[in-house]
C-alpha atoms as one frame of an Amber mdcrd trajectory, in Angstrom:
protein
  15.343 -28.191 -14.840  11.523 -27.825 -13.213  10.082 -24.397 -13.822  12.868
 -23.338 -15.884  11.876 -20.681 -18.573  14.565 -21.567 -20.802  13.177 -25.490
 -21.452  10.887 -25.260 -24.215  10.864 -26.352 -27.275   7.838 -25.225 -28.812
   9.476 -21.290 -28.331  12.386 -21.817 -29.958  10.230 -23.500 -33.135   8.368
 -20.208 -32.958  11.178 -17.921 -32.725  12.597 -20.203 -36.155   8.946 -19.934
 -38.128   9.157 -15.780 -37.429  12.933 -15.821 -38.235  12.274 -17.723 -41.651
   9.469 -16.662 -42.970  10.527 -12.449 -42.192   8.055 -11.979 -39.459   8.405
  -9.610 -36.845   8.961 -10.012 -33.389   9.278  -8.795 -30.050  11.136 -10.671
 -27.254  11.853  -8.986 -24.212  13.730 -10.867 -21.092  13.643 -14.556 -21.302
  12.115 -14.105 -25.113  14.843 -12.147 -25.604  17.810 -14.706 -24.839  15.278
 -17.714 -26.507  15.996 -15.467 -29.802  19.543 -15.086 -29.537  19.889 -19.025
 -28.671  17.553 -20.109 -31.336  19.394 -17.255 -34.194  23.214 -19.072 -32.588
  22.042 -22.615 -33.323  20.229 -22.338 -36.627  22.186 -19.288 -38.628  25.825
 -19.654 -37.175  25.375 -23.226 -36.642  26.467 -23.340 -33.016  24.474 -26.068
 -32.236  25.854 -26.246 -28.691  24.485 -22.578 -28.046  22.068 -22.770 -24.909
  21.114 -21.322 -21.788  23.552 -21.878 -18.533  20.656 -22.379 -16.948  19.834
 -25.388 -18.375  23.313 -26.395 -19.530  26.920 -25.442 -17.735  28.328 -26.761
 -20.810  26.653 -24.613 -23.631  28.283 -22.461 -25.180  27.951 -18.873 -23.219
  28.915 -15.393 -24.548
């Protein structure tokens, strides 16, 4: 989606770097939901977590 927020990749490789090497971090709004989608997909293993604003067919909470 053009100008979405929620399409990049480079955030969510962040958001894993901070998560695995004990880092802190602070993610407010749209950092925020990147966290909780990264954290679904790479420690419960729902690899079909996502935003519905990039995908009506993620899984959504």
């Amino acid at each position: 989606m053009p100008g979405s927020p929620y399409v990049c990749d480079s955030a969510y490789e962040t958001l894993c770097w901070a998560r695995e090497n004990h880092q802190p971090l602070l993610g407010s709004c749209g950092g925020f939901q990147y966290a909780v989608i990264e954290y679904a997909r790479n420690v419960w293993g729902w690899q079909d977590a996502n935003h519905t604003e990039t995908d009506s067919e993620g899984r959504v909470w």
